[in-house]
C-alpha positions as CSV (number, residue, x, y, z in Angstrom):
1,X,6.5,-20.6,3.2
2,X,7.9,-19.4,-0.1
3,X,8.8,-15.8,-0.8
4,X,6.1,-14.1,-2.5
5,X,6.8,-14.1,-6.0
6,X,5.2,-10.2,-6.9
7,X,3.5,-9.3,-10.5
8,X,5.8,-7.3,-12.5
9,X,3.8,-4.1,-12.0
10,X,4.8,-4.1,-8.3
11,X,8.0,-5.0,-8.8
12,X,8.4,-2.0,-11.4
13,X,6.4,0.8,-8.9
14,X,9.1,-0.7,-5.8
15,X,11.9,-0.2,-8.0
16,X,10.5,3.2,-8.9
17,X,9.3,4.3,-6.0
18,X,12.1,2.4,-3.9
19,X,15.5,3.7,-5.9
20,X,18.5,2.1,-4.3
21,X,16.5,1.0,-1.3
22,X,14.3,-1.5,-3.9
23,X,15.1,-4.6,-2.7
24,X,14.8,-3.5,0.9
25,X,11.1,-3.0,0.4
26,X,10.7,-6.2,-1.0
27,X,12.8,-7.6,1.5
28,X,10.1,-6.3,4.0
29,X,7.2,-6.8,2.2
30,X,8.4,-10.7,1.6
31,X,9.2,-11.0,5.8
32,X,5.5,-9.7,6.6
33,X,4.0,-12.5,3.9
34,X,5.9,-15.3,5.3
35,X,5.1,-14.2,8.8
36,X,1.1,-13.2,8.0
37,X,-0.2,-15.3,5.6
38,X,-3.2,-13.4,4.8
39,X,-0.9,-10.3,3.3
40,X,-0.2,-12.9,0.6
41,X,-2.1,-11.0,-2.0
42,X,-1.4,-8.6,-4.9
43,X,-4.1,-6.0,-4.2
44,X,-3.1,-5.8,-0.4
45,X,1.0,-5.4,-1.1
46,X,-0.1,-3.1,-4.8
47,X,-2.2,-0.8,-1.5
48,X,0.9,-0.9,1.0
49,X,3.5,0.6,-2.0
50,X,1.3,3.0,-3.1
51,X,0.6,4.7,0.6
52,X,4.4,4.1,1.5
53,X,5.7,6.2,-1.5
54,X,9.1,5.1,-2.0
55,X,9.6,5.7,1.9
56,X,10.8,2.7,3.6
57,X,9.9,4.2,7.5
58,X,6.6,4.5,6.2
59,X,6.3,1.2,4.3
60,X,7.1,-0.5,7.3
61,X,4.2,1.1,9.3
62,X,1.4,0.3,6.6
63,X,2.8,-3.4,6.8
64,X,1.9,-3.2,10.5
65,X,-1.2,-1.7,9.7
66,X,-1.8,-4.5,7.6
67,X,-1.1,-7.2,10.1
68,X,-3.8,-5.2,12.7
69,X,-5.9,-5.2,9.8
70,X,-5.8,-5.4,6.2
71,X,-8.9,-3.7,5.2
72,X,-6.9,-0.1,7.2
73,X,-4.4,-0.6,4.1
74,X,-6.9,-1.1,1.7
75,X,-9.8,1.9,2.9
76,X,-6.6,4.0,2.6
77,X,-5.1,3.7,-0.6
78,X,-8.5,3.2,-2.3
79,X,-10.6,5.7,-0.8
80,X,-10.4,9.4,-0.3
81,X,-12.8,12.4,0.5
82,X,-13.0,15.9,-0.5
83,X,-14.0,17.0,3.1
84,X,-12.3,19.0,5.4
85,X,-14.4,17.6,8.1
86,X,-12.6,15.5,10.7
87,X,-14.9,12.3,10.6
88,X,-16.6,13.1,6.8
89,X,-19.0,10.3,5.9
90,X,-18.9,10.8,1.8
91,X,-15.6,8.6,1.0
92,X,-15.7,7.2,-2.5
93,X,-13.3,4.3,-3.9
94,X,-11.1,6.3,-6.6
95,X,-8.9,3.1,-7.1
96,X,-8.6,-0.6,-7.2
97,X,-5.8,-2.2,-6.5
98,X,-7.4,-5.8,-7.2
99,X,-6.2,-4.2,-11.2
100,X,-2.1,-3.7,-11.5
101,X,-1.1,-0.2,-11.0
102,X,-1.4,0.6,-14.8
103,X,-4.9,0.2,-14.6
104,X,-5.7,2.4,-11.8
105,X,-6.9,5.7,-11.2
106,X,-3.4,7.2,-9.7
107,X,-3.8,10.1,-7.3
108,X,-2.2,11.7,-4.5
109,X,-2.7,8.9,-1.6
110,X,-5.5,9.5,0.7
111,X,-4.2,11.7,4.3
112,X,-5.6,10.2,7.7
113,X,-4.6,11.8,11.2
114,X,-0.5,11.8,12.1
115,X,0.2,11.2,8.2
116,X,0.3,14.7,6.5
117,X,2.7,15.6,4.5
């Protein structure tokens, strides 16, 4: 399979987000697509830059959340709650990642057990 050939608005938030370590992440990000098929698609990789934020430890663990299951990566980055409760049931979708990054609703990235920071 051919490298994935990203939209210019990824390759501009990697960069960004990414500095020095730019084509590392797409390095990765390429590797998991050529490996899993399925992560072939701009909303999924646009969802595993945004919760990785420029940190390439942490890219690499939403690309193997994204191989267990894609919809993890994608609950993640486009949902977030304003509950402190620890299994809240009012989530509501604040981006889509199906638009380039541009077109989104930017916010901080949504927290989940073992990830604050």
């Amino acid at each position: 399979m051919k490298p994935m050939i990203f939209k210019d608005d990824i390759i501009t938030r990697i960069k960004a987000d990414f500095g020095s370590n730019a084509d590392k992440a797409m390095t990765a990000l390429n590797e998991a697509v050529e490996k899993t098929h399925y992560l072939n698609v701009d909303r999924i990789i646009r969802c595993i830059v945004f919760l990785a934020e420029g940190n390439l430890s942490d890219l690499n663990m939403y690309i193997k959340m994204a191989i267990l299951d894609w919809r993890d990566v994608i609950f993640c980055a486009e949902y977030e709650t304003l509950s402190e409760d620890l299994f809240p049931n009012d989530y509501k979708r604040l981006r889509d990642f199906n638009k380039t990054f541009a077109e989104c609703t930017i916010s901080k990235k949504f927290k989940f057990l073992g990830n604050e920071k």
